[in-house]
N, C-alpha and C positions, 0 to 999 in steps of 0.2 A: 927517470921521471918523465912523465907523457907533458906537452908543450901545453903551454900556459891556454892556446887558444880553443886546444882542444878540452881542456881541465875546466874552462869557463862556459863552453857549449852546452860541455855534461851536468854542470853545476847549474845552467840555467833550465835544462831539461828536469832535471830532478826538481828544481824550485820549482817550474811554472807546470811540467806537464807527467811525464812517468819515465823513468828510467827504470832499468831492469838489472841487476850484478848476479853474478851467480857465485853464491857461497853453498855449493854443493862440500867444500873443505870442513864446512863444522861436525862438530862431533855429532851422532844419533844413536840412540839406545831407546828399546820397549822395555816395560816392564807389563806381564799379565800375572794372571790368578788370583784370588781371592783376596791375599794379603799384602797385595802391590800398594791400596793406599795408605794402609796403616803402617807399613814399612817405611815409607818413605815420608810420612806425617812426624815420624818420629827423627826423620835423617837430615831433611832441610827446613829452612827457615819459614817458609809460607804453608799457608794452609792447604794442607792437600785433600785433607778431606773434604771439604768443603766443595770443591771443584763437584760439575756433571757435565756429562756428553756434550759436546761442545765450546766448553769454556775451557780455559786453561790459567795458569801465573808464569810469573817471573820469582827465583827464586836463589837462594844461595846455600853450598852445602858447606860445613865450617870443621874449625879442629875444636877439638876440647875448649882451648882459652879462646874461641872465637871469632878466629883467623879463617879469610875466607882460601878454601880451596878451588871455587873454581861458582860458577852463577850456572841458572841453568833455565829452560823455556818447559814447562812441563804442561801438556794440551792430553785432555781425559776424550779418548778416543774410545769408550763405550768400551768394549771388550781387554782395552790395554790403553797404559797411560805412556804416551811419547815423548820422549826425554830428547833435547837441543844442547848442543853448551858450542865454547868454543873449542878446537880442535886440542891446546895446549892445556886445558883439564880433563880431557875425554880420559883418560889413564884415568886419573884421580877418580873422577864417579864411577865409573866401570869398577875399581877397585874396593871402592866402598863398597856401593851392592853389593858384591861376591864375598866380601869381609863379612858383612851384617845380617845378610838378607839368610843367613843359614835358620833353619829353624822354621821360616815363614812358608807360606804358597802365594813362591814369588820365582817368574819364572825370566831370562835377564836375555834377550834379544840385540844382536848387535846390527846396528841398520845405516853406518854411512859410507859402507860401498852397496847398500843394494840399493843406496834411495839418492834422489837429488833434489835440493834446496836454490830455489831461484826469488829473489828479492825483486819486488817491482814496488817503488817508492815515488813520490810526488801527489799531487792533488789530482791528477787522474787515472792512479791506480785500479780504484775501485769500477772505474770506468772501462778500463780494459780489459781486466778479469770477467766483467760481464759480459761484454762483447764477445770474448773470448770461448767462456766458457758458461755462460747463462743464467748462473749465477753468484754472492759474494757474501763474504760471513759476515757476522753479527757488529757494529760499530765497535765494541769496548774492544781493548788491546787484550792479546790473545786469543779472542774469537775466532772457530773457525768450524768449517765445516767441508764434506766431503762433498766434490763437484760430480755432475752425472759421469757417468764412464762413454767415451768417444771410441771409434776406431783404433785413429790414432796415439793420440794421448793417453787413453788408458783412465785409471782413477790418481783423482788428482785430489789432496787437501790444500784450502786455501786458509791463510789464517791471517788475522789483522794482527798488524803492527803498527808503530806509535807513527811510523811514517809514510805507511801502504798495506801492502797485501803481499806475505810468500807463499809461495806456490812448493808443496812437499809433492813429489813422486818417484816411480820407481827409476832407478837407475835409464834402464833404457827405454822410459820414455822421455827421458829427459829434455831433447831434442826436439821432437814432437811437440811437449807443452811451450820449448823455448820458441817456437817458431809460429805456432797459436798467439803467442802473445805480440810476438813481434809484429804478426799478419794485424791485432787486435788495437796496434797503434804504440805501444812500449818502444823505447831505444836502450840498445844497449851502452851502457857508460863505465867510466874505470871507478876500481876503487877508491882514488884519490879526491875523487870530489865527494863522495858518498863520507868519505872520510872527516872530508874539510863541515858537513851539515851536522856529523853528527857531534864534530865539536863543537859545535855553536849551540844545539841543545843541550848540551853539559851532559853526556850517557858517557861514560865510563866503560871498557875493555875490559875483561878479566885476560890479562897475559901484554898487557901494553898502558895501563893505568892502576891495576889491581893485580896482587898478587897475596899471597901467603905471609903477609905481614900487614894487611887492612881489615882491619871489624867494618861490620857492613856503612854503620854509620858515620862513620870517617867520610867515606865514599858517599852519603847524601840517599843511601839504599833503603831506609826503612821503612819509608810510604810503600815504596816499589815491592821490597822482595821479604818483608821481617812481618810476620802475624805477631800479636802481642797479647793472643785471645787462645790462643790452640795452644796443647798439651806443649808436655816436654820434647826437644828434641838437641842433637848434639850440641855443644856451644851457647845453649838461652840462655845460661847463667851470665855470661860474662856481656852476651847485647842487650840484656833486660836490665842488670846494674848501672850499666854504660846511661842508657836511656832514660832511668830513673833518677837514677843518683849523680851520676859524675856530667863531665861535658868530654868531647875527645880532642884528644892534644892536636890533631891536625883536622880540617876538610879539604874534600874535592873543591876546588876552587878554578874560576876563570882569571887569564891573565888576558890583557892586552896591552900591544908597546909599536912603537914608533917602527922598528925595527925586526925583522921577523925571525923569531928562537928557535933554537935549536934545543931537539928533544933531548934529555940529558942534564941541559944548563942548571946548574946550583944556581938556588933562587936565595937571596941571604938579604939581610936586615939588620944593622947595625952591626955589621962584620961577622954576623951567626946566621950560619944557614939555617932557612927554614921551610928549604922543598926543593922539589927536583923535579923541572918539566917531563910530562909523561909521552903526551901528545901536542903536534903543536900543527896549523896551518897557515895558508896567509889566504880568509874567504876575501871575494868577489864585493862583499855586504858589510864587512867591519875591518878589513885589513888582517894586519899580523896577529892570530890568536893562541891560543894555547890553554892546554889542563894540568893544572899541576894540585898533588896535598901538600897543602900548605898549613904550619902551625900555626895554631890560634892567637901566638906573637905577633902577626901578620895579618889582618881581618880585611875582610871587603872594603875596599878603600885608601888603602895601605898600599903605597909607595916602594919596589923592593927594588933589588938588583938585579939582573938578568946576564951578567957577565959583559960577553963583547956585544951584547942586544943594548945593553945600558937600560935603563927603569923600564918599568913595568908598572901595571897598576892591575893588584888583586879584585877580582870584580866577582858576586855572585852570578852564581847559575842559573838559569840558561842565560849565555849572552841577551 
């Protein structure tokens, strides 16, 4: 674990100015040809067609009964739509397209060893990517656009996130754009503290909060990554039921407690568990926090048990 005073520098750089992480680790896949949006309108949860040249979503690709396998960033790059996820469902969509996509004119590109992914997050993100590189994409989240081509750097896409600007390029320019941006006023920070803001927004992990046992709504995902307007695709049946008709037996929930949890901890309520920390921090700004799904025995407000942490108190999202 990196020392607290260095975890607090990063944390306060991220909060006041830009930090930069490099999650070149996640997963990257293209999809082109003719029947790239109608194949995958039918595959995940948001609207794919709907998307144009520069916009993109957030979205989730599911099992039959509804179960998410894995969320994914998909950005309509004009000639080919650009597929993001986390590195421990990359398998799983890679597998789907090549299951499904038979039949279509849909052609399935694999891109995250030729490409690299750098994250510059804080309220002067948008400020350095300019400096940087001259210009910066469109306000809404997943906005983005193709920066001019440099010597060095190469061609670079920038795309808005809920908390800055990343920066997609090829592998070996990786370096080059890293060091633009550093030159641009960016610091580099660990993942720990990037870690500690994004629990505090209440955003959710696929492979560390969500797995193959959560319908999206559980998780708080339906604004985010669920159309309820678009055709059929895997799984509607059982999140449009959910939605209309029933409520779900657990949600993504914030904890906070005197004492700071350990990921893991059975969370329980009158001697009956009712959740199990996913992710947990101790921020700079609210203390010891933590994400856990929590049954609906247990509502915002609600007093539970935390083990050797001792109570806790269930709080909605975003802290």
């Amino acid at each position: 674990m990196r020392q607290l005073a260095t975890f607090e520098a990063d944390y306060a750089i991220l909060s006041e100015r830009c930090g930069m992480l490099d999650r070149s680790e996640r997963g990257r896949l293209a999809l082109a040809g003719s029947g790239a949006k109608a194949f995958l309108q039918g595959q995940v949860t948001n609207d794919i067609e709907s998307l144009v040249p520069g916009s993109g979503c957030y979205a989730a690709f599911l099992t039959q009964k509804g179960k998410m396998l894995g969320d994914l960033r998909v950005l309509d790059a004009g000639s080919e739509l650009l597929l993001d996820t986390e590195r421990v469902a990359l398998q799983e969509l890679f597998n789907m397209i090549r299951r499904f996509s038979i039949g279509w004119d849909v052609e399935l590109h694999k891109r995250t060893l030729e490409s690299g992914l750098l994250s510059l997050a804080g309220p002067q993100a948008g400020e350095a990517v300019l400096a940087a590189f001259g210009d910066v994409p469109g306000p809404a989240e997943h906005d983005h656009v193709e920066l001019a081509r440099s010597a060095d750097a190469g061609s670079v896409r920038a795309i808005r996130t809920d908390v800055g600007i990343d920066l997609l390029c090829a592998t070996e320019q990786l370096d080059a754009v890293r060091t633009a941006a550093l030159d641009a006023g960016a610091v580099m920070v660990g993942d720990d503290a990037a870690e500690c803001l994004r629990i505090e927004r209440g955003r959710p992990r696929y492979g560390i909060d969500l797995d193959d046992t959560v319908i999206p709504q559980e998780a708080g995902l339906n604004e985010r990554a669920v159309s309820f307007t678009k055709g059929c695709y895997v799984g509607q049946e059982t999140v449009a039921r959910l939605f209309y008709k029933g409520k779900p037996n657990r949600r993504l929930r914030g904890l906070r407690s005197a004492v700071p949890i350990a990921t893991g901890t059975e969370l329980s309520l009158d001697g009956r568990v009712v959740g199990r920390v996913s992710s947990a921090a101790i921020s700079p700004r609210l203390g010891p926090i933590a994400l856990a799904l929590v049954r609906r025995e247990a509502p915002a407000g609600e007093t539970v048990d935390a083990g050797p942490s001792g109570p806790a108190q269930v709080v909605e999202l975003p802290f």
